[in-house]
C-alpha positions in Angstrom: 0.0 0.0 0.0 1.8 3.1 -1.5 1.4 6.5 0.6 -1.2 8.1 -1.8 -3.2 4.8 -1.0 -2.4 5.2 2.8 -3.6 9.0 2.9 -6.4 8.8 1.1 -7.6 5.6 3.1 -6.5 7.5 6.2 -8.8 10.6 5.1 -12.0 8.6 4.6 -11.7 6.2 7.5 -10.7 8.5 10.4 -13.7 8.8 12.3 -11.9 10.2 15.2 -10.7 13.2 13.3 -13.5 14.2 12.3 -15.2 14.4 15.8 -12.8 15.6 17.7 -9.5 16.6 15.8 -11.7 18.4 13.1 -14.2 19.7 15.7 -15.1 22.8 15.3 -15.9 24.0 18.8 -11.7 22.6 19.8 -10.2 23.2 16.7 -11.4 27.0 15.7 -12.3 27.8 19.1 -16.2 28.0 18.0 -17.7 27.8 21.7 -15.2 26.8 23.3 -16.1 29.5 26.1 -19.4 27.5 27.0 -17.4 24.2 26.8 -15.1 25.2 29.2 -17.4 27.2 31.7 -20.3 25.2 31.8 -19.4 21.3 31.5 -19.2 20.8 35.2 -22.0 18.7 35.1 -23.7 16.2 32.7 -27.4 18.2 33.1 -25.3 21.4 32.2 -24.4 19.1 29.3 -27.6 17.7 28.0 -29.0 21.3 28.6 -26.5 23.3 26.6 -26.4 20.6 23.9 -30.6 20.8 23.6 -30.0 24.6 23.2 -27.4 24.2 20.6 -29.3 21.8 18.5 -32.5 24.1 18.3 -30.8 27.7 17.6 -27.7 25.7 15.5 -30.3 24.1 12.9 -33.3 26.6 12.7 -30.7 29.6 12.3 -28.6 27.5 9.7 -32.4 26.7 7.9 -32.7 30.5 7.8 -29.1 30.9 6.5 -29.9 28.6 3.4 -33.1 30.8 2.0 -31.4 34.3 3.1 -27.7 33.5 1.1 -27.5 35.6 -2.0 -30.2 37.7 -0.8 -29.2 40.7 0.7 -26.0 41.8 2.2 -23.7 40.1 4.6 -24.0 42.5 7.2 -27.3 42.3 6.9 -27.4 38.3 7.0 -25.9 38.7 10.2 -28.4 40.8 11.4 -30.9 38.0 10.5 -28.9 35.3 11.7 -28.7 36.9 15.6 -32.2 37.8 15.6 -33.1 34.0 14.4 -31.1 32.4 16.9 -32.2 35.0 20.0 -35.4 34.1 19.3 -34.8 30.2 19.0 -32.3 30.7 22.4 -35.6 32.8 24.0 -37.9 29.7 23.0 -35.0 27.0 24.1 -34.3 29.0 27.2 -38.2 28.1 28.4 -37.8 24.6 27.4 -35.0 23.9 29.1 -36.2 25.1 32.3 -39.0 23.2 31.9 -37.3 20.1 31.7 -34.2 20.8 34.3 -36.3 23.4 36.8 -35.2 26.7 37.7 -32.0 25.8 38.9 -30.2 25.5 35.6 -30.5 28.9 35.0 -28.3 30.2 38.3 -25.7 26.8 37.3 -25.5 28.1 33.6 -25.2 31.6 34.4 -25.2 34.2 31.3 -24.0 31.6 29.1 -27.3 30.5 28.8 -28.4 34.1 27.3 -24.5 34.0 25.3 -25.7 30.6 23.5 -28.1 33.0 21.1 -24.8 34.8 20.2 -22.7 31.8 20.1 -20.0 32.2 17.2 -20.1 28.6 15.6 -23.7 29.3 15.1 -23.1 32.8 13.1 -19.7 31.3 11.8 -21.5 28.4 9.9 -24.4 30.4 9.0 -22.2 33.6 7.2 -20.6 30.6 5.6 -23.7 29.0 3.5 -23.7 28.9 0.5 -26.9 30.0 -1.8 -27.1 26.5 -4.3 -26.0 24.5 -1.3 -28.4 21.7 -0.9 -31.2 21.8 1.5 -30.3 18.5 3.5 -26.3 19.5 3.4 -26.7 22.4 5.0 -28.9 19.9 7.4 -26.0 17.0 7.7 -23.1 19.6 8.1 -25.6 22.0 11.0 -25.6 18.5 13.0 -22.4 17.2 12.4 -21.6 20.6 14.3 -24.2 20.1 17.2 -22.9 16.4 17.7 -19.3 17.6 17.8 -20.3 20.0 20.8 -22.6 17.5 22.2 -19.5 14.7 22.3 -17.3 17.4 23.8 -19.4 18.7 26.7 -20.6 14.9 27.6 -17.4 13.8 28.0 -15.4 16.9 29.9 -18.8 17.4 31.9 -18.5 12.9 33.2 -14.9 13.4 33.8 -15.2 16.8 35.7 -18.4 16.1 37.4 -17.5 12.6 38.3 -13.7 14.0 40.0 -14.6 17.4 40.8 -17.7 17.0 42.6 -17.9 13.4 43.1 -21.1 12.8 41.7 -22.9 11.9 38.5 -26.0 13.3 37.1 -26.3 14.8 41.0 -26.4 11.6 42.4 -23.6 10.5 44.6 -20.7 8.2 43.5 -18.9 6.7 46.1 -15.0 7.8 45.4 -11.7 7.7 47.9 -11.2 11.4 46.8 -12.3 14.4 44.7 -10.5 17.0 43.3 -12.9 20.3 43.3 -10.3 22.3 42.0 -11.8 20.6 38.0 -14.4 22.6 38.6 -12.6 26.1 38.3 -12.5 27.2 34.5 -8.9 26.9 34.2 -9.4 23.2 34.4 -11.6 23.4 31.5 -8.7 24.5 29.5 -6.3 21.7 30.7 -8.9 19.3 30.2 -9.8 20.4 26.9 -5.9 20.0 26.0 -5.7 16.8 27.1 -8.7 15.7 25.4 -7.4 16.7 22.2 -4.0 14.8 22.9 -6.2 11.5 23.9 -8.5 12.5 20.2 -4.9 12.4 18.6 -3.3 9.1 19.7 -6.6 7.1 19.4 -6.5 8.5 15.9 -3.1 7.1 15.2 -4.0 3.5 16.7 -7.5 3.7 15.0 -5.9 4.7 11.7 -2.9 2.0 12.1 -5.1 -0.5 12.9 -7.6 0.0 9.9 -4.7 0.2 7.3 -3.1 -2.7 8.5 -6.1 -4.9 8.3 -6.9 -3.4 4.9 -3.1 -4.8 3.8 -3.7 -7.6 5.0 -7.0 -7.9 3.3 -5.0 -7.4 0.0 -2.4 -9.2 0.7 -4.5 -12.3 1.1 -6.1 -11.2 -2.1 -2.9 -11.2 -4.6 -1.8 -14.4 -2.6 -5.6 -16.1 -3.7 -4.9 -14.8 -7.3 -1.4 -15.9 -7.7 -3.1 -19.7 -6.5 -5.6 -19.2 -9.2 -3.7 -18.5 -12.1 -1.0 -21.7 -11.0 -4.1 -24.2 -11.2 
């Protein structure tokens, strides 16, 4: 397997790359101020991510009929106001479904999430003959990035900071509340991108090898062939 071969298998395959190393909330720094402030907890998670998903896809549906139409300072304009209104209706929702209390643990993020720039980043970015249902795929390729980010810096942090998961209690010989500070969303942030990196590797290593293997096997079953 030439290295062509190797890069262009190593392109389609990597699945880690494209949720994590490719993420764009770590690797632009698109909300990566709500990552690190607000994933102390997993219902911070699951609320955040529910208030992603509705402004991130109704603001990107907008973006796809208002491309081409008027001017870009003007899209903007129309992107915020979609978006505040979709954080306004998710704001309600969410504290519906969590109680008041996630409002005084989320703090102004909550508000910030209408604003959010990987929301206004993507939506400046579409394109006016894009198709309806890419715009769609790429808008929740985006949310699920976030959503696999907060989940699992909100477990680890939650579980070690506070010793507890969800709010219930887990039993552990020590906690550390010192993860809960936002300079510990940094670090952890840092080494979850170094962990993204080396699974990549072993992922990638591991699917190339089998696929030359797989070949290998193949020429060796057609060199039999043609000697019978």
């Amino acid at each position: 397997m030439n290295l062509s071969t190797v890069r262009k298998y190593t392109k389609k395959h990597s699945v880690v790359a494209g949720l994590l190393l490719k993420n764009p909330v770590v690797v632009l720094g698109l909300d990566l101020p709500f990552v690190i402030a607000t994933s102390t907890s997993l219902r911070n998670a699951a609320a955040m991510s529910i208030m992603l998903l509705c402004i991130h896809m109704f603001t990107l549906l907008a973006a796809r009929f208002t491309a081409g139409r008027m001017h870009r300072w003007l899209r903007m304009l129309c992107h915020i106001f979609v978006s505040t209104i979709m954080m306004v209706l998710t704001r309600a929702l969410v504290v519906r479904m969590f109680h008041q209390d996630i409002l005084n643990s989320l703090g102004m993020y909550i508000y910030l999430m209408g604003v959010n720039g990987m929301t206004i980043y993507q939506a400046l970015a579409v394109k006016r003959k894009t198709p309806l249902l890419q715009v769609l795929a790429a808008a929740f390729q985006n949310v699920l990035g976030f959503v696999l980010v907060m989940f699992l810096l909100s477990f680890v942090r939650e579980l070690l900071g506070n010793g507890t998961l969800w709010g219930v209690v887990i039993p552990l010989p020590a906690v550390f509340p010192g993860l809960l500070i936002p300079f510990s969303g940094f670090i952890s942030v840092g080494f979850l991108l170094a962990f993204g990196r080396f699974l990549n590797k072993r992922v990638t290593a591991f699917l190339i090898t089998e696929s030359a293997r797989t070949d290998l096997r193949y020429a060796q079953l057609r060199g039999e062939n043609r000697d019978d």
